[in-house]
N, C-alpha and C positions, 0 to 999 in steps of 0.2 A: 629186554631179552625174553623169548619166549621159548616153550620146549619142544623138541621132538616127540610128537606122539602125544601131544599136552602135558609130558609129565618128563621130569630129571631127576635123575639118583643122584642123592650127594654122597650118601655113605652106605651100606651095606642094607643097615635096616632104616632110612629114612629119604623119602622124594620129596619134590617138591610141586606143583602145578600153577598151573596159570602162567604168570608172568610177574615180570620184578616190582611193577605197580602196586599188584594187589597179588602175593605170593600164599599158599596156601598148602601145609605142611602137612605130610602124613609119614606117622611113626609106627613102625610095623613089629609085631612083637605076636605073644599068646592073643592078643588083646591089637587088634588096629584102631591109633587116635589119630583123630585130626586137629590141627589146631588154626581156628580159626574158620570164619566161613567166608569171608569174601563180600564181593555184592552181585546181588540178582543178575545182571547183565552176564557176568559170566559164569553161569550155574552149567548151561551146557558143555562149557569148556573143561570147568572143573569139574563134574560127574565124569565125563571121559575119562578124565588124567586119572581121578581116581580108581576106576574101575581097572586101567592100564596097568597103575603102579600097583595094586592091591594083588593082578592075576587072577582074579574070577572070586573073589573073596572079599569082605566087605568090612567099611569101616564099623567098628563096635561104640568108639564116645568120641565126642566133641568136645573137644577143649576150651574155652571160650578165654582171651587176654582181658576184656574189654568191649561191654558193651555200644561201642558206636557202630553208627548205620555200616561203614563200610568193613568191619571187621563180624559182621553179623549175617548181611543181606541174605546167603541161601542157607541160614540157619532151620528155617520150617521148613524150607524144603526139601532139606539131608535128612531130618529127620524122618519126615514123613517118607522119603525114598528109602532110608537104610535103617530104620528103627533105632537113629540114636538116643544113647545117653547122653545128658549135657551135664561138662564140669563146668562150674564157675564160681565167682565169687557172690557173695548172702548180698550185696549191692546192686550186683548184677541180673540176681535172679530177679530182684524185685520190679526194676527195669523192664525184663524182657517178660515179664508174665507179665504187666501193665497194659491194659488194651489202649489208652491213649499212648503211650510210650512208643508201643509198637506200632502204632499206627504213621507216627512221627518217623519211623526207620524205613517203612515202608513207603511211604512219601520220598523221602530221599532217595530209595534206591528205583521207587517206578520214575523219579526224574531223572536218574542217572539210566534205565532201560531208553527212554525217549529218546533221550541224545545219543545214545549209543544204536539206535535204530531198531530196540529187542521187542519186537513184538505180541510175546509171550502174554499168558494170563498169571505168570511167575509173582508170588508176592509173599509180604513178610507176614508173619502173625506171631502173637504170642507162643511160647516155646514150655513144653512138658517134659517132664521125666528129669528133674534138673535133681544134680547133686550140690550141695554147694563145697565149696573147698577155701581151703584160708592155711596163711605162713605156716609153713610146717608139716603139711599134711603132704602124701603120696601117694600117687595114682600109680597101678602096680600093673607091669604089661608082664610081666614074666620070665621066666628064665634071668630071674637076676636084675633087669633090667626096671625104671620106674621113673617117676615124674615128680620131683619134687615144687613144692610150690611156693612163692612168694610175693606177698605182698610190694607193690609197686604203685602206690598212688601220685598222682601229680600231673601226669596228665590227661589220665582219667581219673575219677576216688573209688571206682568199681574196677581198676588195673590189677591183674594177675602175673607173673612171669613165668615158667616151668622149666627148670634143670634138669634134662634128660641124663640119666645115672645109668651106666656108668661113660655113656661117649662123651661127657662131660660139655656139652650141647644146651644154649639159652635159647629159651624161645621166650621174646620179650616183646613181641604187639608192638608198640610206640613207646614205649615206657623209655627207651634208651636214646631218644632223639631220630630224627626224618637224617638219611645222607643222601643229596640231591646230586644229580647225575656231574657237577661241578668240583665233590669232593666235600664242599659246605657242608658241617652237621646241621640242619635246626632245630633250636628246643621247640621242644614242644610242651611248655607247663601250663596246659590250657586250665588249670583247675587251680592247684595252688603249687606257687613255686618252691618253697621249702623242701614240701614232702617229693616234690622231683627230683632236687638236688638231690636231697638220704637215697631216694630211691636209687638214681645213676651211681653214687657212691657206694652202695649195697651190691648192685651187679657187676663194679668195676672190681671188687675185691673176690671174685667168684674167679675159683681156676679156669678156666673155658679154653674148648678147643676149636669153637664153633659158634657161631652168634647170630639166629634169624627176626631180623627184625619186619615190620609189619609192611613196609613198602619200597624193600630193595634189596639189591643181592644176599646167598647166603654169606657169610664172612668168615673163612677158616682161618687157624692159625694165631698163637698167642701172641706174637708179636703184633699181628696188623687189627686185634679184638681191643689190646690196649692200649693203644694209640687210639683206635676211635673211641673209646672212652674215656682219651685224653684229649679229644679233641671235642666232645661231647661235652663234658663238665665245662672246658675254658669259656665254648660258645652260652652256657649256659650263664654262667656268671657275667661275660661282658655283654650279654644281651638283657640282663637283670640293669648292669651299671647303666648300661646306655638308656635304656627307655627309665630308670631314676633319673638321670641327668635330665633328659627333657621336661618330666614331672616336676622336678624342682621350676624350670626357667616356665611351670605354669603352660606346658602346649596341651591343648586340646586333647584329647585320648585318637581320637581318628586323623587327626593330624599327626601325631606319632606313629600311629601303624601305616600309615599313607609313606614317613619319610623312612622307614624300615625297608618297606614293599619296596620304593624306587632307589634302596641303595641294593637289595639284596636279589631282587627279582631275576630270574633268568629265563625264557621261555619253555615252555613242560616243568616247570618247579612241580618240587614235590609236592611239596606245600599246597598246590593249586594254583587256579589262575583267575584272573580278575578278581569278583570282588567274593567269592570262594579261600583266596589266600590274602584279602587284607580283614574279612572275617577269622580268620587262622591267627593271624598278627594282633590283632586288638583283641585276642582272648589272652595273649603274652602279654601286652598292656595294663589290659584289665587284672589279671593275675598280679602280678608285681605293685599295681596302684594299693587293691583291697589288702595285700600285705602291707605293705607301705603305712599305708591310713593306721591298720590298727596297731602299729607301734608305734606311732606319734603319740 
């Protein structure tokens, strides 16, 4: 889905831009955040939407979920366009001020401009003026309204969430699982699988009336937020049991994410395609093995 005008209102004080791919949220307040940045290929599209959804007024900080390429890419570049400020996590920060780190985001996302045809000189760098923020703390827009924070690691260990108060609204990056255009949730505990379970258990017990996750539609409404968090946790455990089961019968780790990839594969998965989503897979593999291992 894409938007009219690059940009969609979901509620009174909150758009969205881009597309359901790579969605890219802005909270309107005393104070305009954005959360997230996207990747470079679509910097034009998203400055549009935002300048749209803003009305001639501009965003003030950046919210960061989670330092990966594709949730970062026009991160130097908003800045430098709109003098932001950056929230994020003391993990993150460390990450993104790295000049090899960033050079590695960057890499990714001028190979995502190539294929995507962007011929720009658009590129990533290390990021300034960072705030860091951690469980607990709130980012204050005004009139009432604010950002509360929480920690969410597991499928990143630099993962953040923010509870927009009082529309009772999550903005949770990938931390809550990928839902692929089929309905399938996938985990995603590319890091460590434990701390992903706490985490999806920690945002399923949140009131919520609202739930934007980092690569597909917004999700209103209590009833259809708790179900994919029960759809969320179940995939999350029988895709722990299943890649044990094969560990145990001794398969190969690439042979396990190879026989995931061709049971679960759909074409445009969210996850990726070719060997971009058997890479995605063998970080689930790998995850659940290095847990595994140290409790034997």
């Amino acid at each position: 889905m894409e938007f009219k005008d690059n940009h969609h209102a979901i509620f009174q004080h909150i758009s969205v831009v881009g597309d359901h791919s790579h969605p890219l949220y802005i909270v309107k307040g005393n104070k305009n955040i954005l959360i997230d940045a996207g990747i470079l290929p679509k910097a034009t599209q998203f400055a549009r939407g935002i300048e749209a959804a803003l009305d001639g007024t501009k965003p003030d900080t950046l919210s960061i979920t989670h330092s990966h390429f594709d949730h970062v890419g026009c991160a130097h570049l908003f800045q430098q366009k709109f003098g932001l400020t950056i929230h994020c996590s003391s993990m993150a920060q460390e990450i993104l001020q790295n000049e090899d780190m960033a050079e590695m985001i960057d890499l990714r996302n001028q190979e995502l401009k190539d294929k995507m045809k962007d011929f720009s000189n658009s590129a990533f760098a290390p990021l300034q003026n960072i705030i860091t923020v951690k469980e607990g703390d709130r980012i204050d827009l005004g009139d009432g309204r604010f950002l509360e924070v929480f920690a969410v690691p597991g499928h990143s260990d630099c993962a953040l969430a923010y509870l927009l108060h009082p529309d009772k609204i999550l903005f949770a990056g990938d931390a809550a699982g990928m839902l692929d255009h089929n309905g399938y949730v996938w985990p995603v505990f590319f890091t460590r699988y434990s701390a992903y379970e706490q985490s999806l258990q920690k945002m399923a017990a949140l009131d919520l009336e609202g739930l934007a996750c980092g690569h597909s539609d917004f999700m209103a409404g209590k009833d259809k937020i708790t179900q994919f968090f029960i759809d969320s946790l179940s995939e999350t455990r029988r895709m722990k049991m299943e890649i044990l089961g094969k560990l145990h019968r001794a398969m190969d780790h690439i042979e396990i994410a190879e026989s995931i990839k061709e049971k679960r594969y759909i074409p445009n998965c969210v996850l990726g395609e070719g060997d971009e989503l058997l890479t995605n897979i063998y970080a689930l593999v790998r995850a659940v093995n290095n847990e595994f291992n140290r409790q034997r």
